[in-house]
C-alpha positions as CSV (number, residue, x, y, z in Angstrom):
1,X,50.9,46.9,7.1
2,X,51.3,46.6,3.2
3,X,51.8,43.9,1.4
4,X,55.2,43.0,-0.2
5,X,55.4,41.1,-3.6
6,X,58.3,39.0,-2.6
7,X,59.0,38.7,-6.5
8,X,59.6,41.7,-7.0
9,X,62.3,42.2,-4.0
10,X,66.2,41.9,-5.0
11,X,68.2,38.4,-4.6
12,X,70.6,37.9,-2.1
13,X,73.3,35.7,-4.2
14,X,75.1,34.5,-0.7
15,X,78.9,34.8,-1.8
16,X,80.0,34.4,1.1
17,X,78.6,30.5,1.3
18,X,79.7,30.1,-2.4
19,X,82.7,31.0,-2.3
20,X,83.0,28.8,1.0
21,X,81.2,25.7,-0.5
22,X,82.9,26.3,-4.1
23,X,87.0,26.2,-2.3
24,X,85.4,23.3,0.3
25,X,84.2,21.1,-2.9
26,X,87.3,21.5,-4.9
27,X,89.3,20.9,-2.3
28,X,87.2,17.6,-1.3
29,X,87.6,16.6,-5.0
30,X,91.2,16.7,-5.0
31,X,91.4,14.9,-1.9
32,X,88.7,12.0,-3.3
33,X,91.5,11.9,-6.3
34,X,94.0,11.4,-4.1
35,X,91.8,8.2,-2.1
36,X,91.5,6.4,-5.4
37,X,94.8,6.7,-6.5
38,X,96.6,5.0,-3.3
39,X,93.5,2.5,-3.8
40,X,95.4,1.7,-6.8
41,X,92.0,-0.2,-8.4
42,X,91.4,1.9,-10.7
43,X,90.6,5.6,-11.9
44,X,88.1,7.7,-13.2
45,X,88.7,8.6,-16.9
46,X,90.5,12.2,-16.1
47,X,92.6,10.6,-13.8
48,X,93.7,7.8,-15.7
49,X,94.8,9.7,-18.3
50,X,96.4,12.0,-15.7
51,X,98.1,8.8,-14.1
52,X,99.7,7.9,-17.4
53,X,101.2,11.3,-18.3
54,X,102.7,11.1,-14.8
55,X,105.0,7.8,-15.8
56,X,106.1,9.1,-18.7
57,X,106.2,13.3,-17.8
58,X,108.3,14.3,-14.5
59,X,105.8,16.3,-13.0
60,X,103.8,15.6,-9.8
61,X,100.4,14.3,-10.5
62,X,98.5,17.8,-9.5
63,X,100.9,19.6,-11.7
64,X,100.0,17.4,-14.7
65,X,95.6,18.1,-13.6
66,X,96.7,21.6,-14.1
67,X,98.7,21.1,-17.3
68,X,95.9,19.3,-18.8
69,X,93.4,21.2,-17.1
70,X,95.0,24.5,-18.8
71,X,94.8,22.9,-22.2
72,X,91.4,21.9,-22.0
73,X,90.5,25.7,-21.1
74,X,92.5,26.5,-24.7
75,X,89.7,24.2,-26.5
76,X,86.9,26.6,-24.9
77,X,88.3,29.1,-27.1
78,X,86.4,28.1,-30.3
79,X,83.2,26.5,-28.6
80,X,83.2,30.3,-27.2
81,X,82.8,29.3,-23.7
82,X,83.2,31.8,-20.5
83,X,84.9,30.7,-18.0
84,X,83.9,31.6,-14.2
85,X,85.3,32.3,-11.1
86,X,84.7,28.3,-10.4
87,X,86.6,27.6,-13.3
88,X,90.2,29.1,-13.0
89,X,90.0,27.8,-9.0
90,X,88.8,24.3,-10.5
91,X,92.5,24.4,-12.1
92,X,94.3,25.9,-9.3
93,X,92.9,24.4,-6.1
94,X,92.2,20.9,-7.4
95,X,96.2,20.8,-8.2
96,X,97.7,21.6,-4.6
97,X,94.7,19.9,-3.0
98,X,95.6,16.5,-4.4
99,X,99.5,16.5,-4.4
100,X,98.7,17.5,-0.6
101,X,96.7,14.5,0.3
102,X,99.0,12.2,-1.6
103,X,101.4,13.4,0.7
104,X,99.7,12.9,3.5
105,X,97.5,9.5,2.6
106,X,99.7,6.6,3.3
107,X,99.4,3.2,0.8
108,X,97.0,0.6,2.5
109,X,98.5,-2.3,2.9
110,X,95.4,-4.8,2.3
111,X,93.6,-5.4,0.0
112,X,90.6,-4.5,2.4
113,X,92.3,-0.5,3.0
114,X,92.1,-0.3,-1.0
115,X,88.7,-1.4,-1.6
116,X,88.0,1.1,1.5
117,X,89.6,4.3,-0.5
118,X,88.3,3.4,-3.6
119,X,84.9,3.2,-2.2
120,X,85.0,6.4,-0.2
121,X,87.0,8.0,-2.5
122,X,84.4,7.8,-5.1
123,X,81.4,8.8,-2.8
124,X,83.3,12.1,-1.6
125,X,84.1,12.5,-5.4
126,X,80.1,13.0,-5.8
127,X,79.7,15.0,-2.6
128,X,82.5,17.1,-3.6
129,X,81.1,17.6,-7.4
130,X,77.8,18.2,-5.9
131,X,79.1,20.9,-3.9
132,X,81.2,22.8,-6.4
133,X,78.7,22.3,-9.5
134,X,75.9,23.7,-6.6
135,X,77.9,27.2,-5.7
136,X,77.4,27.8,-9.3
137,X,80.1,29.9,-10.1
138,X,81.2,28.8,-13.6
139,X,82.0,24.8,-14.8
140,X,85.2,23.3,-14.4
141,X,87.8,22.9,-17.5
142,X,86.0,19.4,-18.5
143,X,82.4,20.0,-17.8
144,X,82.5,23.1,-20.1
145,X,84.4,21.2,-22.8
146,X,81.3,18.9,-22.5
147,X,78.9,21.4,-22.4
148,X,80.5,23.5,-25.2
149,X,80.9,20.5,-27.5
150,X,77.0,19.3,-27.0
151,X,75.8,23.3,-28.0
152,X,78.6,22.9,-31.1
153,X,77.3,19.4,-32.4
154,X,74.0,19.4,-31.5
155,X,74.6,16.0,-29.9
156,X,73.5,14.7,-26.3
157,X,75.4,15.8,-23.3
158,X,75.8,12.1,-22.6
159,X,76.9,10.7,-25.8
160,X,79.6,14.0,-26.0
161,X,80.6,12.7,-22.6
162,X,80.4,9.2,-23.6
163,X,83.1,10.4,-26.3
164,X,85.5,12.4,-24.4
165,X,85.5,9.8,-21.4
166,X,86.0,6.8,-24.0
167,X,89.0,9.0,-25.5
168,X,90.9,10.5,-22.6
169,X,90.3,6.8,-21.2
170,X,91.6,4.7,-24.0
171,X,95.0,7.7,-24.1
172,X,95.6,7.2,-20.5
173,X,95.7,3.5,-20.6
174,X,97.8,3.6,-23.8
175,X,100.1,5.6,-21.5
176,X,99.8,3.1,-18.4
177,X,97.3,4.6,-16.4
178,X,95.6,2.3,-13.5
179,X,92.5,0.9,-15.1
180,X,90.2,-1.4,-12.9
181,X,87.0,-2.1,-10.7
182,X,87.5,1.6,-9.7
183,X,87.5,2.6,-13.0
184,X,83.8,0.6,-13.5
185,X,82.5,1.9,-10.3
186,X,83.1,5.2,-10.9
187,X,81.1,5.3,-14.2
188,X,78.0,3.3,-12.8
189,X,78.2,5.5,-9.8
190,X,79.3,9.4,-10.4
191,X,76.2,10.6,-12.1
192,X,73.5,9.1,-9.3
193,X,75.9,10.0,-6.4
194,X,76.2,14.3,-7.9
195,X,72.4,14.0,-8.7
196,X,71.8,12.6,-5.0
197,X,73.5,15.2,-3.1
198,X,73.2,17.9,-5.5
199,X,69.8,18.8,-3.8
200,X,71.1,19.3,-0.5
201,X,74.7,21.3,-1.4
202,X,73.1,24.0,-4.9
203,X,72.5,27.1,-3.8
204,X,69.2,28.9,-4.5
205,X,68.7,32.4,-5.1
206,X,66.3,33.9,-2.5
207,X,64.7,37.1,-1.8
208,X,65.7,39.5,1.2
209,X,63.6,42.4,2.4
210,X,65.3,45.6,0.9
């Protein structure tokens, strides 16, 4: 039997688990949203300033991730970034996904129940990034305003992070969004938790027999 040069066979993309893993993450991630915010100790940047446009703008809070999810996807215009399949359902599914589990998440009543979503909600936050970020089928809205403003400046993905996190934090505050330990440990823990399970959840191209 001859040989095969396995390099030079075609890639199977599997679009089937992508598209499977990329609606599965997103819809995690709206649901780990939806933890911290009955934890009520404290949000990730985003949703902070997603929690204060809430008090002051009559819209549910997945309806408002849309709204400012939308607007971000305007700011790609000039950076020149493409959006992907992954992106428009990044805006879409993350929206009903966490209006549905706020509906369905009581409030704890201890202090013990908090802590409890606040935690999980933040480690299902990185399984859930992990998963959509490893279908790799375009960036969300924020990651590609990130990525697009780093190629633009010539500055550090983490410093342009730093500066959009510091900014969209200090807005939603002003606006009375829910600052706190949550807050912290999301920031000290996001980036080690994605990196952790990223490994496991990306999915690699791989060569089939034609």
């Amino acid at each position: 039997m001859a040989t095969v040069d396995l390099r030079s066979l075609p890639v199977r993309h599997a679009p089937v688990r992508r598209l499977v893993q990329l609606f599965a993450g997103l819809a995690l991630y709206g649901t780990s949203m939806a933890m911290q915010v009955r934890g009520t100790l404290g949000l990730n940047p985003w949703d902070v300033l997603h929690d204060g446009l809430t008090r002051n703008i009559p819209l549910s809070f997945g309806a408002i991730t849309a709204v400012v999810g939308a607007f971000v996807l305007l700011l790609w215009i000039p950076l020149r970034q493409r959006p992907g399949l992954g992106t428009v359902a990044n805006v879409v599914v993350i929206a009903f996904a966490v209006d549905a589990a706020l509906a369905l998440l009581p409030a704890p009543a201890g202090v013990a129940g908090r802590i409890g979503l606040m935690v999980g909600g933040v480690v299902l936050n990185g399984v859930a990034s992990a998963a959509y970020i490893g279908a790799r089928l375009g960036p969300g809205p924020r990651d590609g305003l990130m990525t697009g403003l780093a190629a633009r400046t010539g500055r550090s993905l983490r410093l342009v992070r730093t500066g959009i996190e510091l900014t969209v934090l200090s807005c939603g505050w002003l606006l009375g969004g829910t600052v706190g330990a949550g807050t912290v440990l999301y920031a000290l823990a996001i980036g080690p938790l994605t990196q952790a399970f990223l490994p496991f959840l990306v999915v690699r191209e791989r060569p089939v027999a034609p």
